[in-house]
C-alpha positions in Angstrom: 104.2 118.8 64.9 106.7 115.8 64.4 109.5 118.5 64.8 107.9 120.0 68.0 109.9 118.0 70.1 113.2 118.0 68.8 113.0 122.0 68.3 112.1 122.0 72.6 115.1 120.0 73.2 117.9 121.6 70.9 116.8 125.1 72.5 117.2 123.8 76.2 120.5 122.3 75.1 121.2 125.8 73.9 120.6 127.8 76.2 122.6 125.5 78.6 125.5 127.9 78.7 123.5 131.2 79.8 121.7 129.3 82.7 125.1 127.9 83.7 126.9 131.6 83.5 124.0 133.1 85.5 124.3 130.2 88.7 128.2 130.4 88.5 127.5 133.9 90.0 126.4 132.5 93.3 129.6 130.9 95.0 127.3 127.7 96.7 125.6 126.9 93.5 128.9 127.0 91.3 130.0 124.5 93.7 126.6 122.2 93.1 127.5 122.8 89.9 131.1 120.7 89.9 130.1 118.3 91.8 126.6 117.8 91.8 126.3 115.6 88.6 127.6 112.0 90.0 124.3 111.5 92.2 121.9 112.7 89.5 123.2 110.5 87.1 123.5 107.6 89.0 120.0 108.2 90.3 118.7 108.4 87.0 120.3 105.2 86.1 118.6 103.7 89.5 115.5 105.3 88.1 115.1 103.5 84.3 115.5 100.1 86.1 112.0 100.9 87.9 111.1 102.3 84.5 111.9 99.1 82.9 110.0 97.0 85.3 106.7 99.1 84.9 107.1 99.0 81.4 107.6 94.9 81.1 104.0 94.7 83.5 101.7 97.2 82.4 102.1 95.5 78.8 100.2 93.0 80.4 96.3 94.0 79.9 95.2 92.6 83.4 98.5 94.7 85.1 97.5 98.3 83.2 96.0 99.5 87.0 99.7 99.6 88.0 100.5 102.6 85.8 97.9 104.7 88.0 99.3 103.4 91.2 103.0 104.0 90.6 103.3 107.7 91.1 101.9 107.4 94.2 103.7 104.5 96.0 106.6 106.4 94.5 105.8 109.9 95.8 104.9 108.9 99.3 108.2 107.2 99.7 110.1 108.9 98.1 109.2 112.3 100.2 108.9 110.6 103.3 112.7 109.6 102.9 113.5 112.8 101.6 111.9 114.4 104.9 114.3 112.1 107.1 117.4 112.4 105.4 117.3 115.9 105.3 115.9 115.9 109.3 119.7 113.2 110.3 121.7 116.2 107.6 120.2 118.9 109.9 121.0 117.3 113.3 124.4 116.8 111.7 124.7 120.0 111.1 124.0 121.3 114.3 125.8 118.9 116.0 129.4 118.1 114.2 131.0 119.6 111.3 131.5 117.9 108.1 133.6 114.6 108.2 133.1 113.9 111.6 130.1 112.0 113.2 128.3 113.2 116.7 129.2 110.3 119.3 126.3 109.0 119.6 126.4 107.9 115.4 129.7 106.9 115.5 128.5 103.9 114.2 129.0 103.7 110.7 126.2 100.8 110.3 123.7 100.9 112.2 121.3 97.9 112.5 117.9 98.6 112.2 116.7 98.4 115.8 119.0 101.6 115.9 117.3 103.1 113.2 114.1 102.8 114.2 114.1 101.5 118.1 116.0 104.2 119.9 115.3 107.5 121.9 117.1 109.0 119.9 115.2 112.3 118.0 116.5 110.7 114.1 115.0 107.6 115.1 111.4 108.9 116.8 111.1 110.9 113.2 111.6 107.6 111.3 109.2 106.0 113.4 106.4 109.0 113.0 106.8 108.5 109.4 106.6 104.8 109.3 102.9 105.8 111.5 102.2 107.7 108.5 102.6 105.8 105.2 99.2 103.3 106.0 96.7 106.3 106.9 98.6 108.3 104.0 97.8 105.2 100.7 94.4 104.6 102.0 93.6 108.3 100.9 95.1 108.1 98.1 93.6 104.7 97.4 90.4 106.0 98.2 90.8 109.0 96.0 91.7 106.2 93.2 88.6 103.9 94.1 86.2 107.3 93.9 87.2 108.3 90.8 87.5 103.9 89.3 91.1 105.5 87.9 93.3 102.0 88.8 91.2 99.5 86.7 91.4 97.0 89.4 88.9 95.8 92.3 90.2 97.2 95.4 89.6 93.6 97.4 91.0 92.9 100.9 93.9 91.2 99.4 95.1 93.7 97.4 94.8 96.4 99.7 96.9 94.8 101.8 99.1 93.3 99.7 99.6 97.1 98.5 99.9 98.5 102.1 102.7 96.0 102.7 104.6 96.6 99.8 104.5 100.6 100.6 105.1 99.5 103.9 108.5 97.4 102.9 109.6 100.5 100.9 109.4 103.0 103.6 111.0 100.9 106.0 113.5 99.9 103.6 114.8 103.9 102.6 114.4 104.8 105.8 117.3 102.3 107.2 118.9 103.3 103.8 119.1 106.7 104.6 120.6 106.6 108.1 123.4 104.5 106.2 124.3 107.1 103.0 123.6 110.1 105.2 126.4 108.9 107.8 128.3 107.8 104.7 128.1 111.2 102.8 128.7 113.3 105.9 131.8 111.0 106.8 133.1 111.9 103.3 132.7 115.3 103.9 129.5 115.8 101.6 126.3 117.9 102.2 123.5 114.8 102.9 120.8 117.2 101.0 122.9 117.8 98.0 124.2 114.4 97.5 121.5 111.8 99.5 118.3 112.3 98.3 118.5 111.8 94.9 119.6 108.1 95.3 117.3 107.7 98.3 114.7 109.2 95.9 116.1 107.1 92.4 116.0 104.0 95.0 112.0 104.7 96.3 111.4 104.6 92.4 112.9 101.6 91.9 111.8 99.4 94.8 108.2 100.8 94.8 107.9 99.8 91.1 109.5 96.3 92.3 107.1 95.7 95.3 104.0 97.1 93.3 104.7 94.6 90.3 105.0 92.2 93.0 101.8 93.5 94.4 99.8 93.1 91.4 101.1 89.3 90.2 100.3 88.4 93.8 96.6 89.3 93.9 96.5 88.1 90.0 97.7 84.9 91.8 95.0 84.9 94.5 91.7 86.4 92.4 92.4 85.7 88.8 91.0 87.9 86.4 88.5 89.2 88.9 91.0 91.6 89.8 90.7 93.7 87.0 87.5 96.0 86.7 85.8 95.8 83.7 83.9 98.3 82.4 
């Protein structure tokens, strides 16, 4: 079974060359293919940073909860952002043409309030989204609780010390993806293509940050009471 693995990997490596000859044959995807590979690397870079915080906490016995809680911080932000910044690429779309901004984004960075403050369709989606991350993780943390998956006592404090940090995160890619969709669409790039997996690599990243943050908090405030024993 050792050589399980390896075998897997050495025959996806080889058949590299018939999956590329079969999506050269479509002209938009042979395009994806040239230039597609900058953002998924760099995202995946973005990524193992988050991958080396949650590895440095959930050594800790009283952090291991946080293991059970990072794919969903992560998830909800990162397809909430991935819902906006393809919502600003289609309004770009219909608007302008590649490489030139509608008027009304001709600013090339925004300040929050415009982001989130304005009449403006972009910013009444970001703002519907925001309304949906605290309803959204108290599912999911329910779900968790019902099932006693997270190996930690669901207190006050940690419940909102958890909605906050989801909360920062959200607010946080959502500012950060009216700044790289202008920017990619300035530079004549397709937002979907070349946006979302930073904004995506990012909501890895800062959820793991803010959750780690999360859980020394309320280890601060409760102790070892936080962690359910069983």
């Amino acid at each position: 079974m050792k050589y399980l693995s390896p075998l897997i990997c050495a025959l996806f490596i080889v058949m590299i060359p018939l999956w590329v000859a079969i999506a050269k044959q479509s002209p938009s995807i042979a395009e994806v293919l040239k230039s597609g590979w900058q953002p998924v690397i760099v995202a995946m870079s973005i990524s193992s940073f988050g991958g080396l915080i949650l590895d440095k906490t959930v050594t800790n016995p009283n952090f291991k909860g946080m293991a059970v809680f990072t794919p969903v911080i992560n998830g909800v932000g990162g397809n909430l952002v991935a819902i906006q910044a393809s919502r600003i690429s289609t309004f770009l779309h219909f608007w302008s043409m590649p490489g030139v901004l509608p008027y009304k984004m001709r600013q090339h960075c925004p300040n929050p309030c415009t982001t989130f403050f304005t009449s403006g369709v972009n910013s009444r989606s970001a703002r519907v989204l925001v309304l949906l991350v605290v309803p959204g993780h108290l599912l999911f943390l329910y779900t968790i609780h019902i099932f006693e998956a997270g190996h930690t006592r669901f207190s006050f404090s940690f419940v909102m010390f958890y909605l906050t940090a989801a909360l920062l995160q959200v607010v946080i890619l959502l500012y950060v993806a009216d700044l790289i969709v202008r920017l990619m669409w300035r530079k004549g790039l397709d937002p979907d293509n070349f946006s979302i997996p930073y904004l995506t690599a990012l909501g890895d990243l800062l959820g793991t940050g803010f959750l780690a943050v999360c859980f020394h908090t309320e280890w601060l405030v409760s102790g070892p009471n936080m962690v359910l024993r069983h």
